[in-house]
C-alpha positions in Angstrom: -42.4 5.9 2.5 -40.4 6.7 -0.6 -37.5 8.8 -0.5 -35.4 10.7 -3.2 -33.0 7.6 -3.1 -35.8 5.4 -4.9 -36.3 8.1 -8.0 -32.5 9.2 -8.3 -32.1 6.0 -10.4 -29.8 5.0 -13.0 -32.8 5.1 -15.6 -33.4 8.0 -13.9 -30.3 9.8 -14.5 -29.7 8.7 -17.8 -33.2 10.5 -18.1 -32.1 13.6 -17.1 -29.1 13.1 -19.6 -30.9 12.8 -22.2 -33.4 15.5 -21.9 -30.4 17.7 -21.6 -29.0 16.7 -25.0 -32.2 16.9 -26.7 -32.5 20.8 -25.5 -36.3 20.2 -24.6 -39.0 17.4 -23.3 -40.7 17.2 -26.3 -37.5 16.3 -28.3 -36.6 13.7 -25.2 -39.4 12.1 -24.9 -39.6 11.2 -29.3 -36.0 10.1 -28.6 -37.4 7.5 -25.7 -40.5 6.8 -27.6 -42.6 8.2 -24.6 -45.3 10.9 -24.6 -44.4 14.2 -23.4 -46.4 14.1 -20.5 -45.2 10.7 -19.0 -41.8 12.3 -19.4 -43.0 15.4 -17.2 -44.4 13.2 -14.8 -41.3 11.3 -14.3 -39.2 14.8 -13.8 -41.9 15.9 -11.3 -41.3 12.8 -8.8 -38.1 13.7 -8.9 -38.2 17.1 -7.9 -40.8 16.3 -5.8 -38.4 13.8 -4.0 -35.5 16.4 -4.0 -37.7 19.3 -2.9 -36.1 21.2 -5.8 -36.8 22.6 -9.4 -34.7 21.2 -11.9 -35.5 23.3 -14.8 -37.3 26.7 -16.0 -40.5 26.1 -16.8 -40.9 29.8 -18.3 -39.5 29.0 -21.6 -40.2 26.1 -24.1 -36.7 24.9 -23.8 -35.7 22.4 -21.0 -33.4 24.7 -19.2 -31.2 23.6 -16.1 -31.9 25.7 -12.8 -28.9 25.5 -11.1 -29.9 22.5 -8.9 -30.3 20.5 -12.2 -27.1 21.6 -13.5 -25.5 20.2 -9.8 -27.7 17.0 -10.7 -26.8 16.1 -13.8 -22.9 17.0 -13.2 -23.4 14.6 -9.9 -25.7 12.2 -11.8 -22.9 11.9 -14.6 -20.4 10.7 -12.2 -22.1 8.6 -10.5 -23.4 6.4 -13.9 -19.5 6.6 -15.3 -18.7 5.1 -11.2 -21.4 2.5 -11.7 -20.3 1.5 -15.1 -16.9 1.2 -13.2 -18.1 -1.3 -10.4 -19.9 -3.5 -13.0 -16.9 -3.9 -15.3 -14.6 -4.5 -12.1 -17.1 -7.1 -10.6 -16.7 -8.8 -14.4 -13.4 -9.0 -13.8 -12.9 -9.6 -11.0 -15.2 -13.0 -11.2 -12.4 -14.1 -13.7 -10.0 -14.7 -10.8 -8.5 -11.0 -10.0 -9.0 -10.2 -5.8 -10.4 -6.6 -5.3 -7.5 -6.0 -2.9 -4.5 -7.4 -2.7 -2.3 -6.4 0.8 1.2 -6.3 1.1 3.3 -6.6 4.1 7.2 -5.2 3.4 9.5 -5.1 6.0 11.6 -1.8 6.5 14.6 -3.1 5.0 12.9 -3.9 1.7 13.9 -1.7 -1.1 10.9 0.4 -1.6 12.2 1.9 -5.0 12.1 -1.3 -6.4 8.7 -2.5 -4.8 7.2 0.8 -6.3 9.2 0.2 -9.7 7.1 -3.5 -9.3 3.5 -1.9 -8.5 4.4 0.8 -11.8 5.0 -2.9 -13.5 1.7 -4.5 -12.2 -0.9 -1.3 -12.6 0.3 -0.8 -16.2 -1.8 -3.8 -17.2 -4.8 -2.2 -15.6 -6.1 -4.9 -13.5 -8.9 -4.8 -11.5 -7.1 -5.1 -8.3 -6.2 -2.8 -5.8 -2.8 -2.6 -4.0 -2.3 -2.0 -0.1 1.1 -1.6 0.9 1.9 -1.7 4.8 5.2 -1.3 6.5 6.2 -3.5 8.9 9.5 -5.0 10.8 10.9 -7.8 12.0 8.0 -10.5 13.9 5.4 -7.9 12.5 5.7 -8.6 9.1 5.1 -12.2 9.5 1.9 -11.5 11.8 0.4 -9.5 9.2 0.3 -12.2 7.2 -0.8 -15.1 9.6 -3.4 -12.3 11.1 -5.1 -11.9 7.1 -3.7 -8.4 7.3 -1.6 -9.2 4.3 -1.6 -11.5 1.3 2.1 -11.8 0.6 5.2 -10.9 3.3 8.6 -9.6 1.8 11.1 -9.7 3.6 10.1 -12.4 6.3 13.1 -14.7 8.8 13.3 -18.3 7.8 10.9 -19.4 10.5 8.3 -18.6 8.1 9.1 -21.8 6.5 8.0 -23.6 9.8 4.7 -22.1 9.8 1.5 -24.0 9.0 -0.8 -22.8 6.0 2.0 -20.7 4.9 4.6 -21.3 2.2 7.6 -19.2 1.6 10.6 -19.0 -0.7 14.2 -17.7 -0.3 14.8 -13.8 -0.8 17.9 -13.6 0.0 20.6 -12.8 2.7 21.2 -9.3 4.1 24.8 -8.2 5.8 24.5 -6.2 8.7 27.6 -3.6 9.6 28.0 -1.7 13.0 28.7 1.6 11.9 28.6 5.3 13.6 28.8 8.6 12.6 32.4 10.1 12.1 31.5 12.8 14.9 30.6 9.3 17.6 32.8 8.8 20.7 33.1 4.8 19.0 34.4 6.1 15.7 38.1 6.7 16.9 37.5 3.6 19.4 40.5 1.3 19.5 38.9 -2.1 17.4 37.4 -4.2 17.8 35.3 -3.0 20.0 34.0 -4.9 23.2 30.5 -5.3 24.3 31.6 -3.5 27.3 32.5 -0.1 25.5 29.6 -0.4 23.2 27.4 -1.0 26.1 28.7 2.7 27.7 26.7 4.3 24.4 23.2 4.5 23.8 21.9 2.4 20.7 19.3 3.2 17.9 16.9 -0.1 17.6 13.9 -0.6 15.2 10.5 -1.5 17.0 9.4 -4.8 16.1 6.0 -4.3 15.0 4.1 -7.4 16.3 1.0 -6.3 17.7 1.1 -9.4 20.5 3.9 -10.4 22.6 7.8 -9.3 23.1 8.9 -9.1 19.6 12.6 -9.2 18.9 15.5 -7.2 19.4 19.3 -7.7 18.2 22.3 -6.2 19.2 21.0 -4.5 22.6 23.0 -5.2 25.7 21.4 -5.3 29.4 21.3 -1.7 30.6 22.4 -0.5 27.6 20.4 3.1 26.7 18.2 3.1 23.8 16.8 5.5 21.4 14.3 3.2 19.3 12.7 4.3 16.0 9.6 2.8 14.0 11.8 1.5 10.5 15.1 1.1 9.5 15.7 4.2 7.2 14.8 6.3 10.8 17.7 4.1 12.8 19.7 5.1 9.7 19.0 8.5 10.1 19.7 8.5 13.6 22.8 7.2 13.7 23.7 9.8 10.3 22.9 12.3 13.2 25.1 10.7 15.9 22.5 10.2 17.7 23.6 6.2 18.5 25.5 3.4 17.1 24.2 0.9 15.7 24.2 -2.7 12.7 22.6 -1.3 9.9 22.2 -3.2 6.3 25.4 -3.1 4.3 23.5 -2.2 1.2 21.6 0.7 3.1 24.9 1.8 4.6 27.4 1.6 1.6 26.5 4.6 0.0 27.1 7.1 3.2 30.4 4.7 3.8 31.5 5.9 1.0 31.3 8.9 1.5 32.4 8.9 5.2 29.1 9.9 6.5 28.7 6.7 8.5 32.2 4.6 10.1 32.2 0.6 10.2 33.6 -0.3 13.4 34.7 -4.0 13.9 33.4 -5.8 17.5 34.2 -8.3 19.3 31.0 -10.3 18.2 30.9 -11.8 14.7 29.2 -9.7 11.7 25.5 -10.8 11.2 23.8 -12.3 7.9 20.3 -12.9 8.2 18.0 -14.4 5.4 14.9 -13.1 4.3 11.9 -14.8 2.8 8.7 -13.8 1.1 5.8 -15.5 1.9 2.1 -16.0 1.3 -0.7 -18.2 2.7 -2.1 -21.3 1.2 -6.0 -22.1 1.4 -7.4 -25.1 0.6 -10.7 -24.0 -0.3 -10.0 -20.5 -2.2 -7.7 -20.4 -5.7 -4.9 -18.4 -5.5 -5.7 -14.9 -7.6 -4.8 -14.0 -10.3 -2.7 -10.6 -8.7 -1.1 -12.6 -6.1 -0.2 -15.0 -8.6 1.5 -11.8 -11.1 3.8 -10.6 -7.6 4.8 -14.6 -7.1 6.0 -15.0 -10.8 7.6 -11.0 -10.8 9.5 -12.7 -7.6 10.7 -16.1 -9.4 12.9 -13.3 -10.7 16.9 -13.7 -9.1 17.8 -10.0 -10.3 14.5 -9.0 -8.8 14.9 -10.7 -5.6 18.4 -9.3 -5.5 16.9 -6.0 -6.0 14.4 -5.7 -3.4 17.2 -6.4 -0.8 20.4 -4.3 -2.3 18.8 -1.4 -4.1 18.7 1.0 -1.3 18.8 4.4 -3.2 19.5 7.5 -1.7 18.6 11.2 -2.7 
């Protein structure tokens, strides 16, 4: 049984189209080189399918009922959206991926990974971007899971992992640091794990979908107030709400300004270094997109970016 899906063709449409800009059937169908009548019959099915009139049959002029004005606005979209697919399929048979996903850890500069995609779309490729937040074990798993074609902002065991190759970011200082108005901001220094321990911390959720995940800087019975990215446990701690090692470069700014106190402790300050990292297949060439966000990242002043540009309003 056929159904209005196998008349509302392209051919169809463009039909419709061009019955419109001719002003009448007659003038269409000399424009086609068909007969009148064939042209009729092909509007009939049509409305026959739809269960609609398209157009006033009382004058000699083809004129739109309202249902064929709906049609032909619809019908208009839909041939500038299948024009669309066709030129993207083109392109992307060259070598561009239709999507390509990327997995940023919360203490990646998102200014500058926005500044990157402004970068990337003004060539208009034919690929789309994803970009999903994740921290510490999580961002790795996205990519190991397929849930992400490149990582920013990955721990150097990524270099250890199999089908996976990775490069140097860079190295991000941590601080502990409190708001002024904190019980540990006029603390004696440096302060001991036993004092810190008295005081609830603010932690980021690792957001590994199996197992433990990791945690830093949390002592056994310690209270915890635990937030979903590292702009919230910088928040938090803005608000007194906990102490806490933040990123120097997301810090400095509210340091400053004395919004946020460094305390020294008793246990050595932390540098940790970040990778990026993408899989490696075999059987698939890379694409052409995730090849664009590899060379942007071959970049020292952009690498440098991504981890120190933390801008604030």
């Amino acid at each position: 049984m056929q159904t209005a899906r196998d008349f509302l063709t392209p051919d169809a449409l463009s039909m419709l189209q061009s019955i419109a800009e001719a002003g009448s059937f007659a003038a269409a169908a000399r424009e086609m080189g068909m007969v009148p009548s064939a042209l009729t019959y092909r509007v009939r099915q049509i409305e026959d399918a739809l269960d609609v009139l398209l157009y006033d049959r009382s004058s000699r002029q083809a004129k739109l009922t309202a249902a064929g004005a709906e049609l032909l606005r619809e019908g208009a979209r839909l041939l500038e959206e299948i024009d669309a697919v066709a030129n993207r399929v083109k392109r992307v048979a060259t070598g561009w991926e239709p999507q390509l996903t990327i997995a940023i850890d919360t203490v990646i500069s998102k200014p500058v990974v926005m500044e990157l995609c402004e970068s990337f779309f003004s060539q208009s490729p034919p690929t789309r971007i994803r970009i999903r937040e994740e921290t510490l074990s999580g961002t790795l798993e996205a990519l190991l899971t397929g849930q992400a074609d490149l990582a920013l902002g990955v721990g150097p065991d990524s270099a250890r992992t199999a089908g996976v190759h990775s490069k140097p970011l860079g190295s991000m200082t941590f601080v502990y640091a409190v708001a002024p108005h904190h019980p540990l901001a006029d603390a004696p220094e440096p302060l001991t794990d036993d004092v810190i321990q008295k005081h609830r911390a603010v932690a980021v959720a690792d957001s590994i979908q199996r197992g433990a995940g990791q945690t830093y800087g949390l002592l056994s019975g310690q209270d915890v107030f635990t937030v979903p990215t590292m702009q919230a446990k910088l928040d938090a701690q803005l608000r007194g709400l906990g102490g806490g090692n933040l990123p120097r470069c997301m810090a400095d700014s509210y340091i400053t300004t004395g919004r946020l106190v460094v305390k020294k402790t008793e246990r050595p300050q932390r540098t940790v270094p970040l990778h990026y990292a993408w899989r490696l297949s075999k059987t698939v060439n890379q694409g052409n997109a995730l090849q664009w966000w590899l060379n942007q990242l071959e970049s020292e002043t952009t690498r440098a970016a991504l981890i120190s540009e933390h801008r604030t309003s």
